[in-house]
C-alpha positions in Angstrom: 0.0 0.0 0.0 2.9 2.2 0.7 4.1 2.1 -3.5 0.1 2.1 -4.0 0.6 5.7 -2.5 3.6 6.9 -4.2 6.3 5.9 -1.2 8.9 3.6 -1.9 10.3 1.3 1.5 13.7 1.2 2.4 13.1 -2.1 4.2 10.6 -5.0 3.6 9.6 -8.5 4.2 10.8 -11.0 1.7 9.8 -14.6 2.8 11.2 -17.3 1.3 8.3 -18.8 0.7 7.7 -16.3 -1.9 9.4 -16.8 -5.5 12.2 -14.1 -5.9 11.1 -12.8 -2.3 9.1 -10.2 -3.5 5.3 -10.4 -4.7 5.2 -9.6 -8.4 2.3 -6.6 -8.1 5.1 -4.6 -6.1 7.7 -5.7 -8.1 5.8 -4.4 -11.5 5.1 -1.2 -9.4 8.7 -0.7 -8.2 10.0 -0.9 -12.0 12.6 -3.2 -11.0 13.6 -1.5 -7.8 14.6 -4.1 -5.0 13.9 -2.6 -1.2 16.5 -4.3 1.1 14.7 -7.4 2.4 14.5 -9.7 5.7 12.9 -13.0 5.9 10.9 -12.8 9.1 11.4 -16.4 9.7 13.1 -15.5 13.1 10.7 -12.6 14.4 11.3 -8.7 13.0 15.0 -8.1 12.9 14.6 -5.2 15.1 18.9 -4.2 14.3 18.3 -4.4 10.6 15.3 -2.4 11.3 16.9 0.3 13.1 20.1 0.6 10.7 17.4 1.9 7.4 16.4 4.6 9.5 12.7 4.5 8.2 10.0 7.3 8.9 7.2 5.3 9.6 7.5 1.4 10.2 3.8 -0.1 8.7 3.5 -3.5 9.9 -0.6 -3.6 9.7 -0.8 -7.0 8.2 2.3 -8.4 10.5 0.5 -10.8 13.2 2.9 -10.8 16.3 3.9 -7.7 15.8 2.2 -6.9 19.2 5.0 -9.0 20.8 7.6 -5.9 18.9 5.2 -3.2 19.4 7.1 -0.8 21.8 10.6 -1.6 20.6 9.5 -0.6 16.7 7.7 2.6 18.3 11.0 3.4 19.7 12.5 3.5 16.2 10.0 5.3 14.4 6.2 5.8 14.9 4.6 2.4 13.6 0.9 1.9 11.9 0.0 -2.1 13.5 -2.4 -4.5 13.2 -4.7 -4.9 16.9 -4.3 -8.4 17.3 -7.9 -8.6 19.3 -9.6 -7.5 16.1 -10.2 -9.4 12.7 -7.8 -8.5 9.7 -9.0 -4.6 9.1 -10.7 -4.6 5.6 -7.9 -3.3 2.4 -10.2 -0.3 2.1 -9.5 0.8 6.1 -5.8 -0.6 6.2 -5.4 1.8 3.2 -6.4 4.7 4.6 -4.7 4.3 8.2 -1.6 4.1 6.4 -2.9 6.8 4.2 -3.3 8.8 7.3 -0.2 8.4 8.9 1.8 9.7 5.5 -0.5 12.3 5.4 -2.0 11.4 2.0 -5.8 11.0 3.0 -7.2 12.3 0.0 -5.2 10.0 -2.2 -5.8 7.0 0.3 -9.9 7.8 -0.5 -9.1 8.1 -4.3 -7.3 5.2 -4.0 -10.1 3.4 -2.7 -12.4 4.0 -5.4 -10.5 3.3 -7.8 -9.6 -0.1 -6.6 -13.4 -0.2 -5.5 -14.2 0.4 -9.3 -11.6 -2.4 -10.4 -13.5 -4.7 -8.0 -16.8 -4.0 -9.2 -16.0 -4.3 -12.8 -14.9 -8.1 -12.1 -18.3 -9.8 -12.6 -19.5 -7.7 -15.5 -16.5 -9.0 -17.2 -17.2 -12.6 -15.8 -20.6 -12.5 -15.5 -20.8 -16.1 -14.8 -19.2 -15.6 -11.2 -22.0 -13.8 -9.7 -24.1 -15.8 -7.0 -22.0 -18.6 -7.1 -21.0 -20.2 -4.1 -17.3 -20.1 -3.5 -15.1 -21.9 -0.6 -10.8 -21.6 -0.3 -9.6 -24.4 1.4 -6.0 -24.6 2.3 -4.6 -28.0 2.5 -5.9 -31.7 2.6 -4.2 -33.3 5.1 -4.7 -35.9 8.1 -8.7 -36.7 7.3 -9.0 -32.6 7.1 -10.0 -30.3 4.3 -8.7 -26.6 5.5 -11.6 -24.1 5.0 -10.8 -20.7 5.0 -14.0 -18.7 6.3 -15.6 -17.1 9.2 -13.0 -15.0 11.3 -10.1 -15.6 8.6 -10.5 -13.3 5.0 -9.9 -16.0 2.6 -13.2 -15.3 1.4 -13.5 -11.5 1.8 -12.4 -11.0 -1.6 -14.6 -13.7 -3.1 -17.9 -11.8 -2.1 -16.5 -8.5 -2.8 -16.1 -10.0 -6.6 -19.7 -10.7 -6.6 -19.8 -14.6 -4.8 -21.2 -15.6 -1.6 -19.7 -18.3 0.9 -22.5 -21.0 1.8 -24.3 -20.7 4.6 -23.5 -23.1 7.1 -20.2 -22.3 7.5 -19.1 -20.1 11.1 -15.3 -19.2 12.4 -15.1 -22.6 14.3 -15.3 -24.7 10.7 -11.9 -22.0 9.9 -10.5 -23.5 12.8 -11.3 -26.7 12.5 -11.6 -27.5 9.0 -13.6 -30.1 7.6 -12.9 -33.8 8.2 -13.0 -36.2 5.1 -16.2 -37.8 6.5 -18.2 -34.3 6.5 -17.6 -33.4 2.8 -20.7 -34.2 1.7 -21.8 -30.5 3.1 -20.3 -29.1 0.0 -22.7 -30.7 -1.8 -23.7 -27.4 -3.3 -20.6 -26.2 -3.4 -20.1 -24.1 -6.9 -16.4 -23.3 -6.9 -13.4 -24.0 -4.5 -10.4 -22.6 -4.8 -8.2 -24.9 -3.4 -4.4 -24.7 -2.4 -2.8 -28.1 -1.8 0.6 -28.7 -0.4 1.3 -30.3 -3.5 0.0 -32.5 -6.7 0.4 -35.8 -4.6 -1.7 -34.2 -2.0 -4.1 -33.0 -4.3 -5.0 -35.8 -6.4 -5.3 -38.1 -2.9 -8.3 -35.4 -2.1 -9.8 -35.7 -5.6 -9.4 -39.3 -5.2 -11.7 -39.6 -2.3 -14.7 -41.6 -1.8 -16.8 -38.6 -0.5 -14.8 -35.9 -3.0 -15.7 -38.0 -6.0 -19.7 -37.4 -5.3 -19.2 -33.6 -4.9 -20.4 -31.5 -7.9 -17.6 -28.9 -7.5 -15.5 -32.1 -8.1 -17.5 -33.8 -10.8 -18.0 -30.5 -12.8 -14.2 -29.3 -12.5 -15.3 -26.5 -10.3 -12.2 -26.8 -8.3 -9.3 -23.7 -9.1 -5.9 -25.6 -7.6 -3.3 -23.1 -6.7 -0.3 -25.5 -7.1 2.2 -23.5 -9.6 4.8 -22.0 -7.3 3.5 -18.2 -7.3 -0.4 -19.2 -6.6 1.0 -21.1 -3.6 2.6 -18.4 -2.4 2.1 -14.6 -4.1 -1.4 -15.6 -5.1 -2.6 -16.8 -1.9 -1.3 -13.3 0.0 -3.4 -11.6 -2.9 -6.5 -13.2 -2.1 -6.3 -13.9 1.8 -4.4 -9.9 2.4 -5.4 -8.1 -0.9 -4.1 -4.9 -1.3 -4.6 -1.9 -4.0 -1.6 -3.3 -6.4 -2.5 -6.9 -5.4 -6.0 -7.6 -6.6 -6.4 -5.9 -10.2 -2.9 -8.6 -10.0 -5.0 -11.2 -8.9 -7.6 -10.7 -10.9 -5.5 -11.2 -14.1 -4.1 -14.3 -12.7 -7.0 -16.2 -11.8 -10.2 -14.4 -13.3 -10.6 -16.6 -16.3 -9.5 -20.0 -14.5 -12.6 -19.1 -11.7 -14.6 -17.8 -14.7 -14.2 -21.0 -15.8 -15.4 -23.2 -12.8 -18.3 -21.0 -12.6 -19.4 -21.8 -16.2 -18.9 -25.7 -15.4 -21.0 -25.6 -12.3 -24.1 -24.6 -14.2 -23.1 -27.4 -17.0 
């Protein structure tokens, strides 16, 4: 959100998770620029931190960061996720941040804009609307991972004109869904579904109870299995940004376009 609004960061998180460390919609937007980087996979390097001598520290979608809070605070003033609250909505996170670089107005156009972008998704996929959509993460030890309730796997689903079935509460999110109980997404439309990897996935299509599910039957099912869905498409969807979704649209708007026309074949 920061290169959304015209600042460049002298420091960021590149996991190694991610392919070349860096999501490709800031990438594209830094024109080939390459912020210093840290991993995070041993807490905020609060040193490395200290040494860029940044402005403003923005670590708003950062969970843990309330464990840190005080010592980045003592470096620079810091905009942070409260860790008692769900994941603040893009459209707010956009304008705290806005708000604490003193771009407000630009944070509300920004909005719109994006807001615009978002609307214009099912009237170029018309087949998308009012279908039911699920992301499940993983299919592992008799459990399907479903994203939903308290989590925002969803959020930008039903922003794009879906709906997630009714049914489903926070405590299925935490949960997930055992093998036995997949017969509740019997009416299932689309799932976008991110698998550890290909053996993984084709052991859940292979299922007794998976094999009777229309979602499976009528190829409704988007797998995120190339390298960059795993990991820079699923932060698009589950912590979408400005940059990130018109991104995420491009990647993935024809293949869910797609599941939605099978469902209704």
């Amino acid at each position: 959100m920061l290169v959304a609004l015209g600042v460049t960061p002298v420091l960021i998180e590149a996991p190694t998770w991610i392919p070349n460390g860096i999501n490709p919609w800031l990438s594209e937007a830094l024109g080939g620029q390459r912020p210093e980087g840290f991993t995070g996979a041993d807490g905020l390097p609060l040193e490395q931190i200290a040494n860029a001598e940044p402005d403003l520290i923005v670590g708003i979608n950062s969970y843990g960061i309330g464990e840190t809070y005080e010592q980045l605070s003592a470096i620079a003033p810091t905009v942070a996720w409260d860790e008692e609250q769900r994941q603040l909505p893009w459209q707010d996170q956009t304008r705290l941040i806005g708000q604490a670089l003193g771009k407000s107005a630009e944070a509300d156009a920004l909005v719109s804009q994006t807001e615009a972008t978002i609307a214009g998704f099912p009237a170029d996929h018309p087949a998308v609307r009012g279908k039911s959509v699920l992301f499940a993460v993983g299919a592992y030890d008799g459990v399907l991972g479903i994203g939903v309730g308290d989590t925002s796997y969803n959020d930008l689903f039903t922003e794009m004109g879906m709906v997630v079935p009714d049914g489903f509460d926070p405590s299925v999110a935490e949960n997930g869904l055992s093998f036995e109980q997949l017969d509740a997404l019997q009416d299932l439309d689309i799932m976008i579904f991110q698998p550890t990897d290909q053996a993984e996935y084709d052991a859940f299509l292979g299922l007794r109870l998976a094999q009777t599910l229309p979602v499976v039957q009528k190829h409704g099912i988007v797998a995120l299995l190339d390298p960059v869905d795993a990991g820079s498409t699923v932060i698009g969807i589950r912590k979408p940004t400005p940059l990130s979704i018109p991104w995420v649209f491009n990647r993935l708007g024809d293949r869910i376009e797609e599941a939605a026309v099978n469902s209704g074949a």
